[in-house]
C-alpha positions, 0 to 999 in steps of 0.5 A: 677443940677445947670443951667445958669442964664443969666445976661446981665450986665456980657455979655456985660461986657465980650463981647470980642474976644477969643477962642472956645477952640474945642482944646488947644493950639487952631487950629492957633497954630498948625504948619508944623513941625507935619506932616503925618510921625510925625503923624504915628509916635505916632499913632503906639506910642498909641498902647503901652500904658498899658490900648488901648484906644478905638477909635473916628472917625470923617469924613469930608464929605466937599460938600453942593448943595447950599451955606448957607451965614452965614456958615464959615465952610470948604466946597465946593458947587457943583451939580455935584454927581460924585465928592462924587464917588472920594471923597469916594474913596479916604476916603478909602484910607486914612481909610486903611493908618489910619487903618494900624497903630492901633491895631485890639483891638481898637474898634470903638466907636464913630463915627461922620459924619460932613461937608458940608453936609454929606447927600451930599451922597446919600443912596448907598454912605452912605452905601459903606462908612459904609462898608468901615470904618467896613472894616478896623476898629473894630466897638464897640458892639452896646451897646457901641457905639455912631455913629452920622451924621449932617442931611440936611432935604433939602438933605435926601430921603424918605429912608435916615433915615431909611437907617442911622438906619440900618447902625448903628447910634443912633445919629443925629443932624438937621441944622435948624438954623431959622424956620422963611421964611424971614431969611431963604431966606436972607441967602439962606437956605429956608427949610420948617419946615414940612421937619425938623419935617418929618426927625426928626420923621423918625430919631426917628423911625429909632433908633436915641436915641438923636436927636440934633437942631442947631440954631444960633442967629444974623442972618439978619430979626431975632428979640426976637419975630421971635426968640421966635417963632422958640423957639415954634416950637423946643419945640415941637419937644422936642429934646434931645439936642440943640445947640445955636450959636451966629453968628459971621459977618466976610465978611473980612474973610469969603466971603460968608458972604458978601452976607448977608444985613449987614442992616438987622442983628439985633443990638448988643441990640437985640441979647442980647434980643434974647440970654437972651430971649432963655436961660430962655426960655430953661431953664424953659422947663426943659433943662440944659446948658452944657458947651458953647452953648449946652443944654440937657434935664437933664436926657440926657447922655450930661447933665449926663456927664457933672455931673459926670465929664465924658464929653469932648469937642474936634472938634466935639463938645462935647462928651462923650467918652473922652476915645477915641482917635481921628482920622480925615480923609477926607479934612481939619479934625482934629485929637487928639492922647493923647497928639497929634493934626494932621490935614489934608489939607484943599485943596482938590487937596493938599488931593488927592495928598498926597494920590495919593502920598500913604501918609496921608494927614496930614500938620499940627498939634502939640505935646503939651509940660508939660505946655500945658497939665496941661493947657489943663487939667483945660482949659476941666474942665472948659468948661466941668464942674461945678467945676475944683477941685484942687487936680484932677489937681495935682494927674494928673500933680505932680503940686501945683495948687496954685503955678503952676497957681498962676498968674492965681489965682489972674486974677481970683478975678475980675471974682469972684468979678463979680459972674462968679465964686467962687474960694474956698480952694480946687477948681474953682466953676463955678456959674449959672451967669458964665455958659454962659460965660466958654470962658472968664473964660478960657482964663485966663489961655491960654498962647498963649493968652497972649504970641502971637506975631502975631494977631489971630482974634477969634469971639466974646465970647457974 
């Protein structure tokens, strides 16, 4: 199994805007036009193909008890418990509109709880949730099914885990973000590490086969030694996977983050430092760089996926259920059937009107054209494997890819003349030193990219 190597003459080199391509065309390009009739429309279409797909449910729980600085997610703060008690009871409406369009034989094998902060709920919300997603959808044997929920140690009880166990999920991923006190408390997220290593060991002790860690990098008062620290601790732990953002300041954009000392970020040198410091780091315990961002012990089913060329990426990150269509419910989720994207809204009293209205809260989205899918196609390989093989591509499609991309091709040869890549006779090899850097090699063939009429700002690719 070929890791990363990081080369830092390349990350600065590439350093550009672009795309995280959770979806291709990406989220801006989605449009009014798909809407929830269009949505229901290929929804009840999915149900005819030859082979049912089996399905993933993604839902959004939005509500936080504090506010995170550097967090641009969809989310609403809030003290007030009883605005999850409505929450959920729309949830429920939205999950028996969702479910009167699929099929009973369409069993439920992925399932994933994201926010906000979904351990906003408390233990008797969790477990009416549970109940009514059962109620109308099919859930997959256990053996089959992969059920994962993002875990806020400042936010779960002395029973929450094993609660989260007993319901069901194997999976879990922890917010760390930093285990360092001084950046904890300059954007506001001060969690002490003995709460993330507790939740961690009842999660296991629960059942949760994978336990996933989230850092990011750049935050203010971070240095490679502070870094290297926090690397110390989540060694220890060892978990299954772990996910290394790079944050992105945009106080423009994202008005939280104006609550942030832009003084004390690091410098772009340090981040560097900092990102090339942690990839030799995880690489030399043993763990393999999967796709953007992700790592994974080797004999991990992410890092096995990614080999065996069974691995996904899609709004939740990456998966390995590429199998399954996609639903969304709850504020501001998106979704994916076949050849499909839908969202929902992301205004909480434009969700519940549509609802109230007895209709999904679908405004917008869209249905890819014959371009978009071959697109697609080699852009998922590409983040998602080493190697985009030629002919996968055309028995697929009915394309030449030589001619199809041709274009495409030759912008190549200076990503190979750089060491990213490695184009060969029958295929696109991604090398060691182009593993980190999947999203510039990608966006070589995006064309809305190169075709937008209208500027959309995307974070930086280093």
């Amino acid at each position: 199994m070929v890791n990363a190597r990081f080369d830092r003459p390349l990350y600065e080199k590439y350093d550009v805007p672009g795309p995280r391509y959770t979806s291709y065309p990406p989220a801006p390009h989605f449009h009014a036009g798909f809407d929830a009739a269009a949505y229901a429309a290929v929804a009840r279409e999915s149900n005819g193909d030859p082979v049912p797909r089996p399905l993933s449910l993604y839902v959004h729980i939005p509500f936080c008890h504090s506010l995170c600085y550097y967090c641009a997610c969809n989310k609403i703060i809030t003290r007030h418990p009883e605005k999850a008690e409505i929450y959920l009871h729309y949830l429920e409406r939205e999950l028996a509109l969702q479910a009167a369009l699929f099929d009973g034989d369409r069993s439920l094998r992925q399932l994933h709880l994201g926010g906000g902060t979904p351990t906003f709920l408390d233990d008797r919300q969790l477990w009416r949730l549970m109940q009514s997603i059962a109620r109308y959808l099919t859930p997959a044997s256990p053996a089959e099914r992969e059920f994962s929920i993002e875990i806020d140690p400042r936010a779960v009880g002395p029973n929450t885990l094993p609660l989260l166990g007993e319901l069901g999920f194997n999976r879990m991923s922890v917010g760390v973000q930093d285990f360092d006190t001084r950046v904890q408390q300059a954007v506001n997220r001060v969690q002490p590490a003995e709460w993330v290593h507790r939740a961690v060991e009842q999660g296991r002790a629960a059942g949760m086969a994978s336990v996933s860690l989230d850092l990011i990098y750049g935050l203010p008062h971070q240095s490679r030694e502070t870094f290297d620290a926090t690397l110390d601790q989540v060694l220890g732990i060892r978990p299954e996977r772990l996910s290394v953002y790079n944050y992105a300041h945009l106080p423009e954009r994202v008005k939280a983050q104006r609550m942030i000392d832009t003084a004390a970020l690091p410098s772009p040198e340090e981040k560097l430092a900092m990102i090339e410091h942690t990839v030799n780091r995880l690489t030399g315990a043993g763990y393999v760089a999967v796709g953007l961002d992700h790592f994974a012990l080797p004999d991990s089913d992410l890092a096995q996926a990614m080999e065996q060329g069974t691995l996904q990426r899609n709004f939740q990150g990456y998966s390995t259920h590429a199998e399954c269509d996609l639903l969304a419910v709850g504020m501001s989720g998106i979704g994916m059937i076949g050849p499909h994207y839908s969202q929902n809204s992301s205004d909480l009293r434009g969700y519940y009107a549509a609802l109230d209205a007895g209709r999904l809260p679908v405004v917008r989205g869209c249905t890819l054209d014959f371009d978009d899918r071959v697109r697609r196609g080699v852009i998922e390989r590409i983040m998602c494997r080493p190697r985009v093989a030629f002919r996968e591509i055309e028995r697929r499609y009915g394309v030449c890819f030589r001619d199809y991309f041709e274009a495409e091709l030759e912008a190549l040869v200076p990503l190979q003349e750089d060491g990213l890549l490695r184009i060969e006779a029958d295929g696109i090899v991604i090398r060691p030193e182009g593993r980190l850097l999947l999203r510039n090699i990608a966006m070589v063939f995006d064309r809305y990219l190169h075709e937008q009429a209208r500027e959309v700002r995307y974070s930086r690719t280093v």
